[in-house]
NUBABA-327075 format. One line per field, with one value per atom (N, C-alpha, C): residue number from 1; atom name; y, x, z. Coordinates in pm, whole numbers, plus 50000, padded with zeros to 5 digits. Each point is the difference from the previous one (the first is absolute). Example, Ala and Ser with C-alpha at 12.3 -4.5 7.8 and 13.67 -1.06 7.14 Angstrom:
BEGIN
nr: 1/1/1/2/2/2
atom: N/CA/C/N/CA/C
north: 49431/50119/50120/50105/50119/50109
east: 51319/49911/50090/49965/50082/49923
up: 50780/50000/50000/49928/50006/50073
REM end
This chain:
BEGIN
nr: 1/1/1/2/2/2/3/3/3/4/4/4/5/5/5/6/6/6/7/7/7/8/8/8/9/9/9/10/10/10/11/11/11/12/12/12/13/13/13/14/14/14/15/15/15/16/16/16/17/17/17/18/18/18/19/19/19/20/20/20/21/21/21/22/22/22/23/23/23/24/24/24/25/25/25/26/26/26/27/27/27/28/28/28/29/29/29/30/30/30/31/31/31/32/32/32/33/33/33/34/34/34/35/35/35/36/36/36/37/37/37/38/38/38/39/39/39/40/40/40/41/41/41/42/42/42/43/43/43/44/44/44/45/45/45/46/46/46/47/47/47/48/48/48/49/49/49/50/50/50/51/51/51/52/52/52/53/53/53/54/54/54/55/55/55/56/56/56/57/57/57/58/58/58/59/59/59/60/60/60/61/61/61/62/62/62/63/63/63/64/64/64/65/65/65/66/66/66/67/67/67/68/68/68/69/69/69/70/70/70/71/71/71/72/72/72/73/73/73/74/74/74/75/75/75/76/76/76/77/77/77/78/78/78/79/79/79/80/80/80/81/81/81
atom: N/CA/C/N/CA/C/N/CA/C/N/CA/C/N/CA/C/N/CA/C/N/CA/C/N/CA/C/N/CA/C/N/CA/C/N/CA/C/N/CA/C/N/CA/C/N/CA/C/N/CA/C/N/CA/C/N/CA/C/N/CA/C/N/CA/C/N/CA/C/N/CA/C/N/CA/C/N/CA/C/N/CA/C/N/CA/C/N/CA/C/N/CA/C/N/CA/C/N/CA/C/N/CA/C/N/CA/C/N/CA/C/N/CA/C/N/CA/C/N/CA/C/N/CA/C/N/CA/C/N/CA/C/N/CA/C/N/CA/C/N/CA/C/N/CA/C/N/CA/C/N/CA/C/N/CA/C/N/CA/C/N/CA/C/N/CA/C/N/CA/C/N/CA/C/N/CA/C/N/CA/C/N/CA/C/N/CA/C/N/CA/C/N/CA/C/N/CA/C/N/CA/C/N/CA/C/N/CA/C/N/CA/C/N/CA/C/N/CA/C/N/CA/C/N/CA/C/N/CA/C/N/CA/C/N/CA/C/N/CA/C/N/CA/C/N/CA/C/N/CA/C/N/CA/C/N/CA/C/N/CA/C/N/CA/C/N/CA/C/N/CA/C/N/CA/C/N/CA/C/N/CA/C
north: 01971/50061/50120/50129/50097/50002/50068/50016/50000/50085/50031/49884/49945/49879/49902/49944/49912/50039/50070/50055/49965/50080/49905/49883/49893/49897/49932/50007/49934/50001/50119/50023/50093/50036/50146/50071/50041/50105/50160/50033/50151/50122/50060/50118/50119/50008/50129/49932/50056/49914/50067/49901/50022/50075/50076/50062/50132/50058/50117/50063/49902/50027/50039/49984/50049/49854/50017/49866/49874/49898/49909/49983/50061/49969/50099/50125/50136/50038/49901/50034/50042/50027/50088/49972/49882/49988/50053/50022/50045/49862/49979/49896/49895/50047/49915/49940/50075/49947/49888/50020/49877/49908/50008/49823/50004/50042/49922/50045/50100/50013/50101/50068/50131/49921/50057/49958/50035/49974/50035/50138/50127/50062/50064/49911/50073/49858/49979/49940/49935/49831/49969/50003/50011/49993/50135/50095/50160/50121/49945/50113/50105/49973/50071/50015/50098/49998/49906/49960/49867/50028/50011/50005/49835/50077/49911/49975/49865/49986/49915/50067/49900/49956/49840/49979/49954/49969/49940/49835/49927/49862/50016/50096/49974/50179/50032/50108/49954/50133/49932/50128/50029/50099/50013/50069/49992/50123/49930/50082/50033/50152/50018/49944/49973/49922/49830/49986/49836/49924/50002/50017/49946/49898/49997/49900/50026/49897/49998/49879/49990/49895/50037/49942/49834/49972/49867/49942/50052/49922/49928/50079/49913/49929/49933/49856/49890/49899/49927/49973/49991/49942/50083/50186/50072/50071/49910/50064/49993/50165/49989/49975/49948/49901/50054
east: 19103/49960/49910/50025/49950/49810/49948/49835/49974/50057/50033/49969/50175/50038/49900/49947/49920/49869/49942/49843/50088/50033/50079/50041/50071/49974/49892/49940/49872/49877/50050/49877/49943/49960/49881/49983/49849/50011/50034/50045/50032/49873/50079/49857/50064/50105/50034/50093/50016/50047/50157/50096/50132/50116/49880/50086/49973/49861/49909/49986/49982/49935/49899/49924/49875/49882/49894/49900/50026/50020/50049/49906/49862/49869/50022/50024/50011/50115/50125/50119/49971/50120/49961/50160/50006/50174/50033/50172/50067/50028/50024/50025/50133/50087/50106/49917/49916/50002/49845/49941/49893/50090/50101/50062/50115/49973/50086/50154/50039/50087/50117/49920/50045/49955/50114/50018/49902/49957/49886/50043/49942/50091/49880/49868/49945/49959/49972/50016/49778/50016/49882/49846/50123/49930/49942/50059/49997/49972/50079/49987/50118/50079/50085/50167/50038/50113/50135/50070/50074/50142/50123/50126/49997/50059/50022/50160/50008/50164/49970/50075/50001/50160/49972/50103/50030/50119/50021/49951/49983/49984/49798/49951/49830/50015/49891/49981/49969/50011/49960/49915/49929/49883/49999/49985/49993/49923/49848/49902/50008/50003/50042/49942/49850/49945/49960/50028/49945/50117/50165/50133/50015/50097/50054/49938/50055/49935/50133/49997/50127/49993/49988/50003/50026/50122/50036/49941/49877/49928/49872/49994/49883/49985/50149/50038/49983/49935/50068/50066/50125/50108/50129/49933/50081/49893/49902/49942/50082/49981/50043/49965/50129/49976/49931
up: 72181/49876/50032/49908/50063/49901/50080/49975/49867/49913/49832/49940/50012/49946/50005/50121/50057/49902/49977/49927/49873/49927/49868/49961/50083/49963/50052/50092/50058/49842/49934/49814/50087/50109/50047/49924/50003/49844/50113/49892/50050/50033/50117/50066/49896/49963/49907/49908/49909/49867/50027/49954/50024/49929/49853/49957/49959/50053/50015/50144/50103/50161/50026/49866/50011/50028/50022/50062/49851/50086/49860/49879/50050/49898/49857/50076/49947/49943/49970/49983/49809/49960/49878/49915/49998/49959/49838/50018/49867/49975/49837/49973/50026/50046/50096/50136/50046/50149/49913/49888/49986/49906/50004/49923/50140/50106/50095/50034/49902/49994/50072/50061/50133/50128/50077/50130/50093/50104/50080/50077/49995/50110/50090/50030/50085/50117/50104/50068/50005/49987/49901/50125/50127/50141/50035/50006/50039/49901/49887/49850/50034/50138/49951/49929/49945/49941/50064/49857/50140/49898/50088/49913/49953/49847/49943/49932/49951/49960/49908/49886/49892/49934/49973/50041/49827/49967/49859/50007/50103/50058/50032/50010/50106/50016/50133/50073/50156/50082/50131/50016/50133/50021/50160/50045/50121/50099/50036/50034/50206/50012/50110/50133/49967/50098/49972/49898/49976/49933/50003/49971/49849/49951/49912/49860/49876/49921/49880/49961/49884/49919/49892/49880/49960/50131/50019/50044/50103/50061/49916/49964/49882/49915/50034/49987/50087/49982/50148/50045/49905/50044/50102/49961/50053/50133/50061/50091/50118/50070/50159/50070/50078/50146/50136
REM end
């Protein structure tokens, strides 16, 4: 499991907020990203920008130094092996 993933489900609170990249204290959200509802696209470890994919099923994200995160996983039932 890559570094990302692992800090996300482990609950870690975030060093940069996941849908600004700015310090998680200081973040300043639009109202989609404060009811939850936009995908994360900044990486919660680094703050930086992370491709994202959105899917009709979830989204996935994938930060260049701390790797991947997806929607399924934050299920238990669909965690990777």
């Amino acid at each position: 499991m890559d570094e990302l993933a692992a800090a996300v489900l482990a609950g870690e609170e975030p060093i940069f907020h996941p849908n600004t990249g700015e310090p998680f204290h200081e973040a300043h959200l639009h109202p989609a990203a404060a009811a939850g509802l936009d995908v994360p696209r900044y990486c919660q470890i680094c703050g930086r920008r992370m491709v994202a994919q959105v899917r009709p099923d979830g989204w996935s994200t994938k930060c260049s130094r701390h790797g991947e995160l997806d929607s399924d996983w934050l299920y238990e039932e669909h965690l990777p092996a």
